[in-house]
N, C-alpha and C positions, 0 to 999 in steps of 0.2 A: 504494500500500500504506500503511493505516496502521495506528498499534500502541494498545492500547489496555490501563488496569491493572487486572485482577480482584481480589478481596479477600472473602475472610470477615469478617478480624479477631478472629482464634480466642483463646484465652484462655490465655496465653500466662505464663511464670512470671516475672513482673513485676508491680505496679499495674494494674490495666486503664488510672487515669487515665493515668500514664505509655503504657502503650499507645497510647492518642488522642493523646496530646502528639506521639509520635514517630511515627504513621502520616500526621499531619497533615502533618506535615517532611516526610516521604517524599514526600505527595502533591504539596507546594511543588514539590521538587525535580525530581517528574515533569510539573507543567506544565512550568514552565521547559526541562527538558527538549525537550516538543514532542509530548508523547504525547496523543493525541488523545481519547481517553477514560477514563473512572476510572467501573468497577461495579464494585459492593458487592449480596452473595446475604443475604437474609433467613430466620434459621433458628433456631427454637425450644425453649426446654429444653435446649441442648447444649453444650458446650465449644468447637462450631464456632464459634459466631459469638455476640459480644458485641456486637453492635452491632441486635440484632433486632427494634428499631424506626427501620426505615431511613430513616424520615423527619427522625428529629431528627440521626442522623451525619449524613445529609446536607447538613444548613442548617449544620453547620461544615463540610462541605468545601467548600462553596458561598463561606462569608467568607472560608477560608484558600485559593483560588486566584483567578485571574484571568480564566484559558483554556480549561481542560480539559474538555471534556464530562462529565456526572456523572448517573448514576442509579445503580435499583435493578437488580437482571437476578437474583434479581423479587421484585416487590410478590407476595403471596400471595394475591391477590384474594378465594378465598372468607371468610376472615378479617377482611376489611374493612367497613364500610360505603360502598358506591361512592359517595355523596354526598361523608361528609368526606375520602374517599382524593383528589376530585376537589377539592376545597379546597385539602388538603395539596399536591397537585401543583400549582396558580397559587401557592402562595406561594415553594416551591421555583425553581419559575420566575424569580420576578421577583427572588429571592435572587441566584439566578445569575445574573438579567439573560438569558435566554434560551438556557442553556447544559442544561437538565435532558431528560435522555432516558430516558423509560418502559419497562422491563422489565415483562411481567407474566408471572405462571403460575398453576396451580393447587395447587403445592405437592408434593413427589414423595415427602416422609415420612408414611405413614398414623401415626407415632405423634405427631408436631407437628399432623396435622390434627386426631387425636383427641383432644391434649388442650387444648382448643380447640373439642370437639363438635361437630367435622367429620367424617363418615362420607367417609373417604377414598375410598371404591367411588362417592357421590355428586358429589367434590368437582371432576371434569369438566366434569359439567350445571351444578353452581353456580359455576364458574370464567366458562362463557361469559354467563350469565343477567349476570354481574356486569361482565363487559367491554361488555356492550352496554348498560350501564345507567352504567356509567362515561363511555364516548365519548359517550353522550347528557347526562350533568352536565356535561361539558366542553366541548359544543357549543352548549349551551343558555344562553338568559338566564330561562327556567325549565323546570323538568324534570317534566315526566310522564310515568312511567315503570310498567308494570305486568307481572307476572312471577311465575312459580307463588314467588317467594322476595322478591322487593321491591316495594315496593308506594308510587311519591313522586309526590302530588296537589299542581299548583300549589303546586311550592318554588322561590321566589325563588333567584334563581344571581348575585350581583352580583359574585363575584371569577370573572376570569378567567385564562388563563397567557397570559404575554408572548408564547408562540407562540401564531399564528394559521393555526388555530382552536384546537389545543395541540400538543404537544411529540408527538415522534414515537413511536410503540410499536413495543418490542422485544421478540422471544420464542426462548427459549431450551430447546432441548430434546435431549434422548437415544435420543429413537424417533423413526421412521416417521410415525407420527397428529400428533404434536405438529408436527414439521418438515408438513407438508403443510398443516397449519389455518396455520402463521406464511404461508406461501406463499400459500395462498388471500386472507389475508386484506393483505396485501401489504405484512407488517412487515419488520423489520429482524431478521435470523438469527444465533444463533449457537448452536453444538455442542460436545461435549467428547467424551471418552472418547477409545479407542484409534483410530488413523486408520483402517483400514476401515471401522468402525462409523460415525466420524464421515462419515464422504466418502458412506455410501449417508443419514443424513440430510440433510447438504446436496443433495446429488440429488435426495431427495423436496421438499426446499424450492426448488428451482430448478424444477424440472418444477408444479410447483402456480403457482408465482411465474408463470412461462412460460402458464401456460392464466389468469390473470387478465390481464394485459399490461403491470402497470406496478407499481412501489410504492405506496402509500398515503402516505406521507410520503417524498419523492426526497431525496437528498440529496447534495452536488452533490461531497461530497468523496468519495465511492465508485463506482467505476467502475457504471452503468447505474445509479444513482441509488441504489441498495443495502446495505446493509452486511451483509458472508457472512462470519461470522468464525468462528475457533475459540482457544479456551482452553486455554493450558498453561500449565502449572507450568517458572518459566524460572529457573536458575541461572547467572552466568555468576562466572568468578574468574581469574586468572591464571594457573590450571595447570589440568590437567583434575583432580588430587588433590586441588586446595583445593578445586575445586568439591562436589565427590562427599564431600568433608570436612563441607561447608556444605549438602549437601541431602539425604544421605540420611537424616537423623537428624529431619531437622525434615519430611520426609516421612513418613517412620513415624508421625511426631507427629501432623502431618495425615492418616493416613489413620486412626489410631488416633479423632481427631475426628469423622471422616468416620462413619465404621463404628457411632462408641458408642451412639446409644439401638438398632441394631440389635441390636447384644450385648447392651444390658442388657434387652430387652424379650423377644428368642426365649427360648425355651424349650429348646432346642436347639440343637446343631451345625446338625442339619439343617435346621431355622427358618431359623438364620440365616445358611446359606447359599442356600438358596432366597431368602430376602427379598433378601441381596445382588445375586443374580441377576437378579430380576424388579426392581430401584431401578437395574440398570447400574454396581454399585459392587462391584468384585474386593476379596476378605474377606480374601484373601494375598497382598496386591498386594508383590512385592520392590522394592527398589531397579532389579534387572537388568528387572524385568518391566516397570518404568511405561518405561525410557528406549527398551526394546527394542517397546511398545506407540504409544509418542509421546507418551504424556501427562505425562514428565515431559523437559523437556529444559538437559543440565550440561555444563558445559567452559569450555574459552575462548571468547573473542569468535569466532573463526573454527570451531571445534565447534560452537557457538549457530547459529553465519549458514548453515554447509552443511547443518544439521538443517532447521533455520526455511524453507529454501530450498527441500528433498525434498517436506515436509508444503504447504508453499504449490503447489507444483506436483503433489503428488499429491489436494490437495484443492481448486483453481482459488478459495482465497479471498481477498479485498481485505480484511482485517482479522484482525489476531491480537491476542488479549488474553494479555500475560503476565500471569500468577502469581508473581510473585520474591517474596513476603512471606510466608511463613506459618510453622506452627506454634511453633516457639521460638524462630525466628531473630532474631538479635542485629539492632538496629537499626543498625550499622556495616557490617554484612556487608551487609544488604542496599541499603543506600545504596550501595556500590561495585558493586553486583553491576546495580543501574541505571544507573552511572555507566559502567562498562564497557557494557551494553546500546544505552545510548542514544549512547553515542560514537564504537563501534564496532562496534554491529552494525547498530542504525538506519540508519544514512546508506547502506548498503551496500545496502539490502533493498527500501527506498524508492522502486524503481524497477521491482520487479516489477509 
């Protein structure tokens, strides 16, 4: 089992500089710790994420750790130029010295893709047109590559990534289609939302995974070479009141993030409950509901390990990515709140 850290870096009532100053602290204290990965989600126009050109946060977490595995979970592919996305990613490489691991998607907000003049109903077809024009920049010493959307004649490729042939791709999703193309194509998985949702996409990712026969990129620290993970929002504190003191507030905050261009763009209640519906994002999510759902999980160290313990065996996954940072949370709170995680819920889990 290993554990791995999620992050928006939402915008937060602070400096944003300060924000970076003291996410990068965190991120120190979670190598050190022993947590095996650190992704950061790219997201546009929003209060979610301050950091929405994942390339450049990246090249600082890259100088500020040593160990930790580090990507996006995702690149926005249709947004990109696959060429210099493919650049960006050999430099990140060699940053980390061979620690960078690929998220990609096609972006799950129609209003970030549209502003950005992405027809979000298209941005599927050009999600995949661009992944396979990516893995062909990144394999090539040059690239010719032609596609109803990109079109690259004898372009010299002289940077490569330190991984050979490059760096593993990861794909993350909330439906059915999404989990079944990561499985066909034999990335590396991970899901969120409430745990029966989550558990029938990993299924469809297992079972797709299962009729190709093997991953695409193995990796030796996951059981069958794999990496099956799921994402929660993790609190931990010395009482189960500090906890619930310390998350439900900054929960609100974040889903408040979560939710906002959906609010400010429907036209309606009923808009924007529909659009919630159909993005997989609950519009009234409570405190009782996220903890009573899975997707948020608070208490003490031993609350935390019997939760983590149920979802690991009601979802058969070798990787969990917490969430302990977001929306206003004090940067003290959450340093103890990983201090407590990694001391004593880690060592205990680590064996599933």
């Amino acid at each position: 089992m290993k554990f791995g850290i999620f992050d928006h870096v939402e915008l937060a009532n602070r400096p944003i500089a300060t924000t970076f100053k003291e996410r990068l602290r965190f991120l120190q204290a979670a190598d050190d710790a022993g947590f095996w990965g650190y992704h950061v989600a790219e997201h546009h126009a929003s209060p979610l994420n301050t950091v929405p050109v994942p390339g450049a946060w990246l090249g600082a977490v890259a100088q500020a750790t040593k160990n930790i595995h580090f990507g996006p979970l995702v690149y926005l592919l249709p947004l990109y130029s696959p060429l210099r996305l493919a650049e960006e990613i050999a430099i990140l490489d060699h940053l980390g010295e061979g620690r960078l691991e690929v998220g990609v998607g096609r972006g799950v907000s129609p209003f970030e893709m549209g502003f950005h003049n992405i027809d979000h109903d298209k941005s599927r077809d050009i999600f995949m047109e661009a992944y396979d024009c990516l893995v062909k920049a990144l394999s090539s010493d040059t690239l010719n590559f032609k596609s109803a959307r990109y079109d690259y004649r004898n372009v010299p490729v002289p940077l490569h990534p330190l991984q050979k042939p490059y760096p593993a791709f990861w794909y993350a999703s909330s439906n059915t289609t999404g989990a079944a193309w990561a499985g066909e194509q034999g990335l590396h998985f991970v899901s969120n939302g409430p745990t029966p949702r989550a558990k029938v996409n990993i299924d469809a990712f297992r079972e797709a995974l299962a009729k190709r026969g093997a991953p695409a990129h193995p990796k030796a620290d996951f059981k069958g070479g794999v990496a099956i993970g799921v994402s929660r929002q993790i609190v931990v504190a010395d009482t189960g009141a500090e906890a619930r003191r310390i998350a439900e507030p900054n929960a609100k905050l974040h889903h408040h993030n979560l939710t906002w261009l959906i609010q400010r763009n429907a036209q309606s209640g009923d808009q924007a409950s529909n659009l919630g519906a159909r993005l997989n994002i609950p519009l009234a999510a409570s405190y009782e509901d996220a903890l009573k759902d899975g997707t948020l999980i608070a208490g003490t160290p031993d609350q935390v390990r019997v939760e983590i313990e149920r979802q690991v065996e009601a979802l058969g996954i070798n990787y969990l990515i917490a969430y302990p940072y977001f929306g206003n949370m004090e940067f003290g709170e959450a340093m103890n709140s990983l201090r407590l995680f990694s001391t004593e819920v880690m060592p205990k889990l680590q064996g599933l």
